[in-house]
C-alpha positions as CSV (number, residue, x, y, z in Angstrom):
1,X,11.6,4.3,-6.9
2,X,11.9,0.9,-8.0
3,X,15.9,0.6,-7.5
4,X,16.8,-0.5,-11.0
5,X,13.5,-2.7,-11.6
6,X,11.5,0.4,-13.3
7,X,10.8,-2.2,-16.4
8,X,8.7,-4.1,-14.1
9,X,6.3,-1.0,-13.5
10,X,3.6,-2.0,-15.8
11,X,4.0,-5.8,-14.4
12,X,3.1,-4.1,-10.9
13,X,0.0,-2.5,-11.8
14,X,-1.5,-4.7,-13.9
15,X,-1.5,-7.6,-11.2
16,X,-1.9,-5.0,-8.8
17,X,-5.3,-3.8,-10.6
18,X,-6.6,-7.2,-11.2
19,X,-6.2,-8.2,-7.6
20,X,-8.1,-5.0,-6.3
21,X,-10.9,-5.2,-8.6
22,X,-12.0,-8.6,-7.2
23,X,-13.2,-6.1,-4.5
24,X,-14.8,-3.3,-6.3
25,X,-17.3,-5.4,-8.4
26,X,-20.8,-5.7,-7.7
27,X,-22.2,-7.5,-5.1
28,X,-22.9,-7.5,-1.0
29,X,-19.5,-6.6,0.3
30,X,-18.4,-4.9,-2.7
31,X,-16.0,-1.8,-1.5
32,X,-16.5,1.5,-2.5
33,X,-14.5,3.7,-5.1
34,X,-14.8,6.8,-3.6
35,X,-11.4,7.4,-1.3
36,X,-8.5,5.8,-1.6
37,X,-5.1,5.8,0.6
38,X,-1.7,5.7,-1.0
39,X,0.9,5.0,1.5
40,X,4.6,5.5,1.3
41,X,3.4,7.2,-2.1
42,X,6.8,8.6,-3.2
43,X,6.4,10.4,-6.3
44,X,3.1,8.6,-6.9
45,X,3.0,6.2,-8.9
46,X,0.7,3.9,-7.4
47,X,-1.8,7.1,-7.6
48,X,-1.3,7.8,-10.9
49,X,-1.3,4.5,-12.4
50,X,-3.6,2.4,-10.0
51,X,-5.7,4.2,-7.7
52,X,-6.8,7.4,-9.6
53,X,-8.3,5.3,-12.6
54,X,-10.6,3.8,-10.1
55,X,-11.2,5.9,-7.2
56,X,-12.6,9.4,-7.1
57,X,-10.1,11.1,-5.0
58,X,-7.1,10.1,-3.6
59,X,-4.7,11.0,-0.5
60,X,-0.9,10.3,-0.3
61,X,1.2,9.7,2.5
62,X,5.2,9.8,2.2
63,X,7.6,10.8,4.8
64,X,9.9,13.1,2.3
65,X,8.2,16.1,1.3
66,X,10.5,16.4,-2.0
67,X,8.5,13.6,-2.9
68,X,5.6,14.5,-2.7
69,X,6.2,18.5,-4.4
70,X,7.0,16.3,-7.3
71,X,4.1,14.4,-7.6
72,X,2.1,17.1,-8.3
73,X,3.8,17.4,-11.6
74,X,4.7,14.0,-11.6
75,X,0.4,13.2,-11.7
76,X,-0.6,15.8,-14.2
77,X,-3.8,16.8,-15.2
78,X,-5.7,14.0,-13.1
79,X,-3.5,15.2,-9.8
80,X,-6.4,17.7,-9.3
81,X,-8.5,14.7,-7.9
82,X,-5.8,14.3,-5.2
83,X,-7.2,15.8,-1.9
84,X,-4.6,15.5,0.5
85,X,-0.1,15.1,0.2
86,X,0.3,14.4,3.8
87,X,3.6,14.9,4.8
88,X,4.6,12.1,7.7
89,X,5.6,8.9,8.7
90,X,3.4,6.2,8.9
91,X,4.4,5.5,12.7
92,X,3.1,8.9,13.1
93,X,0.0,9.0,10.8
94,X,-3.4,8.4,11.5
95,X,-5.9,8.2,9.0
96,X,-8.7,10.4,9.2
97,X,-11.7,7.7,10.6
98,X,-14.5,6.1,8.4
99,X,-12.9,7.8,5.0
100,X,-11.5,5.6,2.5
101,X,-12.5,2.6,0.5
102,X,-8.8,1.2,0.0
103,X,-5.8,2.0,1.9
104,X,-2.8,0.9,0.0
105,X,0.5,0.1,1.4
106,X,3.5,-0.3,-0.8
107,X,6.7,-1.4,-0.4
108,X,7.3,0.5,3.0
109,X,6.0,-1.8,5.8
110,X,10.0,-2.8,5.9
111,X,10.6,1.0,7.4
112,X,8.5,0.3,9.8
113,X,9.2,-1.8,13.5
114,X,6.3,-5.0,13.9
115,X,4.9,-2.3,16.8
116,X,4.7,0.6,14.9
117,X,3.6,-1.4,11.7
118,X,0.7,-3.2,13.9
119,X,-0.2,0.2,15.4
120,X,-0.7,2.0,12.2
121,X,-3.0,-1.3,10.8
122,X,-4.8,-0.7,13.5
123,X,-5.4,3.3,12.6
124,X,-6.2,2.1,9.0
125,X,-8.6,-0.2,10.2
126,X,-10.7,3.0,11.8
127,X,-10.1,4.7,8.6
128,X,-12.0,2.7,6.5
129,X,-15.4,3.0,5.4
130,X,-18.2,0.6,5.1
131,X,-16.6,-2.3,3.4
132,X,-13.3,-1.3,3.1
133,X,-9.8,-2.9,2.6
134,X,-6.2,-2.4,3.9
135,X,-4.2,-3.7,1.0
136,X,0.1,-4.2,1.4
137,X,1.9,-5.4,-1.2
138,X,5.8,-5.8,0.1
139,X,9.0,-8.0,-0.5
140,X,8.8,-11.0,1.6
141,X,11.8,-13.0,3.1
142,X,12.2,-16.9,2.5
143,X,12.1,-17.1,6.4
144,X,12.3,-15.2,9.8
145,X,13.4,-11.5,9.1
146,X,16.4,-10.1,7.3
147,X,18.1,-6.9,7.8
148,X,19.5,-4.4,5.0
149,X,22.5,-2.7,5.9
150,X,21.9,0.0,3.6
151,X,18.8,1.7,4.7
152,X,18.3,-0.1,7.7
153,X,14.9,-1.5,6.0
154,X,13.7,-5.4,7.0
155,X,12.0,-7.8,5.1
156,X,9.5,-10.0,7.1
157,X,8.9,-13.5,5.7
158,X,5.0,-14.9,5.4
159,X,4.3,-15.9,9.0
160,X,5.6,-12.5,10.5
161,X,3.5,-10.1,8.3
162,X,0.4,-12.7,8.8
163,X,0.9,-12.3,12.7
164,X,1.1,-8.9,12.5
165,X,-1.8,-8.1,10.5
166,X,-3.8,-10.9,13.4
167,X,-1.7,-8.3,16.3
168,X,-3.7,-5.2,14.3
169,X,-7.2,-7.3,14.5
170,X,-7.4,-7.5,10.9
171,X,-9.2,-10.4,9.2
172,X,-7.1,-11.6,5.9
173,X,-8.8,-11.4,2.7
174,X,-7.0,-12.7,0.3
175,X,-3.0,-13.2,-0.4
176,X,-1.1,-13.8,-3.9
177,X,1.9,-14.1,-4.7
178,X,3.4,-11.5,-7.6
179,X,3.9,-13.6,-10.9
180,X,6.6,-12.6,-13.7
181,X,8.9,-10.6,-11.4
182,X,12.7,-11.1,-12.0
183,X,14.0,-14.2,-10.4
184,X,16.8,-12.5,-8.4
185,X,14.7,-10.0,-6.2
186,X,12.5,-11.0,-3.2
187,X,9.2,-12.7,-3.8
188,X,6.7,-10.3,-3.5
189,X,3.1,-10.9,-2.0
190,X,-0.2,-9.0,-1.8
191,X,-2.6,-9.3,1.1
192,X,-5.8,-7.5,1.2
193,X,-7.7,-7.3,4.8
194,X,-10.5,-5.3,6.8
């Protein structure tokens, strides 16, 4: 799932984990860890790794049902605590309202066109409870927004995803940059908004 880059796995999480907990500690506007959203969730390793250490359920969301039969040998013992393997597109999905803590978006916002990709903020932001945060962590272009011939996938520089996340009515968070990814593959950025 990580075309060739699997060594950086552990990289991922880690900074992915130490980014999200700046929301779960203690405090006024702390968000919840009861429900969290895995989007584009492939075989799940964002589940497994990230979101069921620190959530008490969690619901995935892929477009290929393969996929998603093997995460549920792919998770293990701790796959019990998943609730829902939705099987759709995220142009097509709506997340149930006023449910989850976190929804977590991973390297599939490129699948999506900026209409469909503003649209489905905009259903996450009714999905999320008290407090909650839309998080995507994606590939981000130098500038403008470049095509892949291969799976007719784009990557959407800085501005672009910031404009669309304003188009959904989401208020940014925070935003960092990945550190200690290989030189040669897009920079990566994380935003978290609600």
């Amino acid at each position: 799932m990580l075309g060739g880059y699997g060594h950086i796995s552990s990289i991922d999480i880690n900074s992915s984990r130490k980014f999200l907990q700046r929301f779960l500690r203690d405090g006024p506007n702390r968000t919840g860890t009861t429900r969290a959203l895995d989007c584009g969730a492939g075989i799940g390793r964002i589940t497994k790794w990230l979101l069921l250490p620190l959530f008490k359920t969690v619901d995935m969301v892929d477009v290929t049902e393969d996929f998603l039969t093997k995460a549920k040998s792919y998770l293990g013992e701790e796959g019990r605590r998943v609730r829902n393997y939705f099987c759709c597109g995220l142009q097509d999905f709506s997340p149930e309202p006023n449910s989850y803590d976190v929804i977590w978006i991973q390297w599939v916002i490129g699948h999506l066109t900026d209409n469909h990709l503003s649209d489905f903020l905009k259903r996450c932001r009714a999905g999320l409870r008290p407090n909650g945060i839309v998080v995507i962590k994606d590939n981000m272009a130098q500038e403008g927004v470049i095509m892949d011939d291969v799976d007719s996938s784009v990557c959407r520089d800085l501005d672009v995803v910031r404009k669309i996340i304003r188009r959904a009515g989401l208020h940014l968070l925070a935003e960092e940059r990945q550190e200690n990814f290989p030189d040669e593959i897009y920079h990566v950025y994380t935003f978290a908004m609600r």
